[in-house]
GUVEXFI-182280 format. One record per residue (C-alpha): x negated, z, y negated; residue number from 1; residue in one letter. Coordinates in Angstrom, 1 decimal, decimal comma, always signed. Layout:
BEGIN
SITE; X; Z; Y; NUM; A
...
REM end
This chain:
BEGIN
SITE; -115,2; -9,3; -85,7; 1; X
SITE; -115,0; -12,4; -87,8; 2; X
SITE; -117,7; -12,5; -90,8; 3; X
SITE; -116,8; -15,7; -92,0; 4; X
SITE; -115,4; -15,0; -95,2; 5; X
SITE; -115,1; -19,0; -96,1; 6; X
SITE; -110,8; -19,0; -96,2; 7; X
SITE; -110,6; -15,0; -96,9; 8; X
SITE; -109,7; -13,7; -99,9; 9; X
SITE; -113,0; -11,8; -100,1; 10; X
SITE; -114,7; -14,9; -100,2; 11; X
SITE; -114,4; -15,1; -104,5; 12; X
SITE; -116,0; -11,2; -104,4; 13; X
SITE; -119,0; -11,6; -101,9; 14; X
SITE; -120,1; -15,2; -103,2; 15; X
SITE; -118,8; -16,2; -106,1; 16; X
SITE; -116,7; -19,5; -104,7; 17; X
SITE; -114,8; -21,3; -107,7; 18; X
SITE; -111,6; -21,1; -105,8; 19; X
SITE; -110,8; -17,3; -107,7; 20; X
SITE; -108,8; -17,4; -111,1; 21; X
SITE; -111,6; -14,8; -112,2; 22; X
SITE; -115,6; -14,8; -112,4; 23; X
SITE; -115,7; -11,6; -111,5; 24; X
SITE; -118,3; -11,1; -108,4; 25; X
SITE; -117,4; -7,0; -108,4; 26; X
SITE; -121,1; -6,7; -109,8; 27; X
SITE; -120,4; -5,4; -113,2; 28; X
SITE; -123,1; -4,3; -115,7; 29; X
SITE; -123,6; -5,1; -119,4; 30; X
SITE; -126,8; -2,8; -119,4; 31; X
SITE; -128,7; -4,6; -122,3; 32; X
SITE; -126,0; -7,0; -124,1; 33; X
SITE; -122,4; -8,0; -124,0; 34; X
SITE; -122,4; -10,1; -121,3; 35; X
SITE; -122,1; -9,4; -118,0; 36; X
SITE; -124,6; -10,4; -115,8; 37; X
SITE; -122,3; -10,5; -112,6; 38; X
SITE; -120,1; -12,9; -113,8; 39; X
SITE; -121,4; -14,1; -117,5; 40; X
SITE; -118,4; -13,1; -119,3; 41; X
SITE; -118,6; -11,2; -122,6; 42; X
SITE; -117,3; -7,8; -122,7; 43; X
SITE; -114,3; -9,0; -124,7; 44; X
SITE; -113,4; -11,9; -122,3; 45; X
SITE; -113,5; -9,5; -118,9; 46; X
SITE; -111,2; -6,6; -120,6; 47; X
SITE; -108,4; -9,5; -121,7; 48; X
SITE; -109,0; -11,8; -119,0; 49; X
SITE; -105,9; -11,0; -117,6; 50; X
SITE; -104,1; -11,7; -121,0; 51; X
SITE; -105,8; -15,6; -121,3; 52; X
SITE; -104,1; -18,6; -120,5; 53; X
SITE; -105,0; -21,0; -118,4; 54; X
SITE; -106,7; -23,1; -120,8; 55; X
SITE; -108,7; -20,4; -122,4; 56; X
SITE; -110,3; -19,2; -118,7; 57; X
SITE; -111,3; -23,0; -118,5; 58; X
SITE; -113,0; -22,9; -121,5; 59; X
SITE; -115,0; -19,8; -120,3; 60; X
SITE; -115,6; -21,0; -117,0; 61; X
SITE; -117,1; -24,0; -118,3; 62; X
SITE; -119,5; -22,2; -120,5; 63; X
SITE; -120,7; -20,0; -117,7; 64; X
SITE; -121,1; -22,8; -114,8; 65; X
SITE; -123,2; -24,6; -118,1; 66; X
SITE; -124,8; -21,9; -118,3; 67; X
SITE; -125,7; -21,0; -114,8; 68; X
SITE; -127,4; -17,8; -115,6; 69; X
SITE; -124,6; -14,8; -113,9; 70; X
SITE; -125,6; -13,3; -110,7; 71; X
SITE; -122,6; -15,4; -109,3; 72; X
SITE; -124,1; -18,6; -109,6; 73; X
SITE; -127,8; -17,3; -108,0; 74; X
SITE; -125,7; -16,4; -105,2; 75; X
SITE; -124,1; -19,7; -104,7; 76; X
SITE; -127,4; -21,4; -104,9; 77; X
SITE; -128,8; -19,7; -102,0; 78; X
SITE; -126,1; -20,6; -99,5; 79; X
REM end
């Protein structure tokens, strides 16, 4: 079995790679604010991600890379 997930699709989900349209890690909790600590989107920006352009999702992925604070980016940091 191959667990190099480098060129798969699951890739995005199981380490955050910048190659996914979304943040989204599939580690989803908001427990003590509006911003999910997976991926560092607020609540608002997750539930119409899907409704953004392409110039909006910049704009947030710009702020959560600065940022650097969503479980997404820890991950990355340790490979």
């Amino acid at each position: 079995m191959n667990t190099d997930y480098t060129n798969s699709g699951s890739h995005s989900l199981s380490t955050g790679d910048d190659d996914s349209d979304s943040p989204c890690i599939g580690v989803c909790t908001t427990l003590y604010d509006d911003i999910c600590q997976g991926c560092g989107r607020t609540l608002n920006e997750v539930s119409n991600w899907v409704f953004f352009g392409q110039e909006e999702k910049e704009v947030v992925w710009k702020r959560i890379r600065d940022e650097g604070t969503a479980m997404r980016f820890q991950r990355q940091s340790k490979d």
